[in-house]
N, C-alpha and C positions, 0 to 999 in steps of 0.2 A: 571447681570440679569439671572435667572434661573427660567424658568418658570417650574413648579410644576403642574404634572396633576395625581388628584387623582382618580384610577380606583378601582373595585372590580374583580378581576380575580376568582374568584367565584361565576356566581351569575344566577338565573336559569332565568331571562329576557330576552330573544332576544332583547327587546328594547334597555333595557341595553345595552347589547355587543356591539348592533351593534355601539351606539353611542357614544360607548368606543373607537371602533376601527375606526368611521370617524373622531372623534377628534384629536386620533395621525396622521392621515393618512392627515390632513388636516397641522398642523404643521409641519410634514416629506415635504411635497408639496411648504410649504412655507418657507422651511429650515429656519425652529425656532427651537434654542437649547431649549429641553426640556428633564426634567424628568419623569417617571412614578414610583409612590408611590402606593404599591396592599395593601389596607386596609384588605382585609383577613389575612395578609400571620402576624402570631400571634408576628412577632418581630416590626412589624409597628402599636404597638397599641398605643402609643401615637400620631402618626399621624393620626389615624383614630377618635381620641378623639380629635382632636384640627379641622380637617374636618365639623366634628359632632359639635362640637361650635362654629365655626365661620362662613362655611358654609350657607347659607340662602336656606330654602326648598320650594318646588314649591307648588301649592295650590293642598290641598286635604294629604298633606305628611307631617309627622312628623318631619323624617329626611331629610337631604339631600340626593341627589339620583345622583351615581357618573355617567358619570367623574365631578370633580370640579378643576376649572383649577384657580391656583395663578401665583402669579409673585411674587417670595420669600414668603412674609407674606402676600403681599395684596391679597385679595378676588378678582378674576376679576368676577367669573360667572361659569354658569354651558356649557353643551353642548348647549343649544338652543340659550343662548348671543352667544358661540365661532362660530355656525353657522349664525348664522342673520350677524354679524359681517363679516363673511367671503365673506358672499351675498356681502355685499358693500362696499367691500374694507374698511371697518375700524376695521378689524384687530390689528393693532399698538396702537388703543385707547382703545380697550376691555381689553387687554392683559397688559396695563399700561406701555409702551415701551418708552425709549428717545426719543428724532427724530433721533438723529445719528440710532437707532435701528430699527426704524421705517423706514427708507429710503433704508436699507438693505431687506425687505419683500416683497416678488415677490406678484406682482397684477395680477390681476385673473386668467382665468381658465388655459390660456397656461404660465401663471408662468412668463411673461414678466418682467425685470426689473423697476422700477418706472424709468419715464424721468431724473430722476434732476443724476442718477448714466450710464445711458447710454451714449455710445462715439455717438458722431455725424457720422452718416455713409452717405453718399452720395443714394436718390435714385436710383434704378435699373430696369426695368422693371422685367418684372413677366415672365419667359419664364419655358418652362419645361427642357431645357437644349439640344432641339435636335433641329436641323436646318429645316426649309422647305420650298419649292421655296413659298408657298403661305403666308409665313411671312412676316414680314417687308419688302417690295422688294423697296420699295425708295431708295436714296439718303439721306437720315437721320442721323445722329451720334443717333446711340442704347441708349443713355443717357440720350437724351431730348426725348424721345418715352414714353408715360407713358404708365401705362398699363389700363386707358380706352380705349386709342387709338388704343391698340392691338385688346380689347376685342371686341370693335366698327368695325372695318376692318375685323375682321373672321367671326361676324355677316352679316355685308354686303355682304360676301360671300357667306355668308350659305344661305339665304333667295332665292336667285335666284336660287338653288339646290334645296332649298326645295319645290318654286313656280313649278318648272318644275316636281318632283316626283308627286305631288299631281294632275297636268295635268296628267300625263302618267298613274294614279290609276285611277282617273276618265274616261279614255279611255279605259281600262281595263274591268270597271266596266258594261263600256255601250254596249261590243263589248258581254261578257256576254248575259247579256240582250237581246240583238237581238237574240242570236244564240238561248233563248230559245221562242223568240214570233215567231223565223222562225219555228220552228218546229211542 
């Protein structure tokens, strides 16, 4: 499987460019072996004639309008399939991938591996890595601790800080006040 992405490295479009450059940058992210084929560069002209006939052009356009991304010969689509696809995780079916190939492709945005290739890891709570007397202070084993009940217990702490700041601003406010109706 060699997926083939046909760009133009000459082309006076911003739109172009840009969606030249999120289409590899989208494959780079999902570590998909790919190639890029510059239909400018005058030794790729058969490539760019076999683009231009197989290719499908979008409405209002004659030709195809790059990038056009294959999988060997087959046609997958242009930029707007490879992102719509990217949107919902079906990636592996735009692109016309096995499932062996498909089960290799990091799902979304933070590149997570798909479950069925992850090792079973035991959960852990959530801590930032530094100790503090107003943490966990039970008797507990750290392992059965999830981390709403952390985020619950720092809460219930904060509130009664906060109740009391908002007294102490409000007395603040009032002792103001007097001082300018004494005057």
């Amino acid at each position: 499987m060699v997926i083939k992405v046909y760009v133009a490295m000459i082309s006076c479009s911003q739109e172009v460019k840009k969606n030249q450059q999120r289409a590899v940058m989208i494959l780079e992210s999902k570590k998909i072996p790919y190639t890029i084929i510059d239909i400018t560069d005058p030794a790729n002209e058969d490539s760019k004639d076999y683009m231009v006939e197989t290719g499908v052009p979008k409405e209002g356009f004659k030709i195809p309008v790059t990038p056009q991304i294959y999988n060997e010969a087959d046609y997958c689509g242009d930029y707007d399939g490879l992102d719509m696809a990217n949107e919902c995780d079906t990636l592996g079916d735009f692109l016309k991938l096995s499932d062996e190939e498909k089960s290799a492709i990091r799902i979304g945005i933070t590149g997570i591996a798909p479950s069925s290739t992850k090792k079973e890891t035991k959960e852990s709570p959530i801590t930032n890595g530094v100790s503090a007397s107003r943490e966990v202070s039970e008797e507990k084993d750290l392992s059965a601790v999830t981390s709403s009940e952390i985020v619950e217990k720092r809460w219930k702490q904060r509130i009664p800080r906060m109740i009391n700041w908002k007294k102490m601003r409000m007395k603040l406010r009032s002792q103001k006040m007097n001082k300018w109706f004494i005057i």
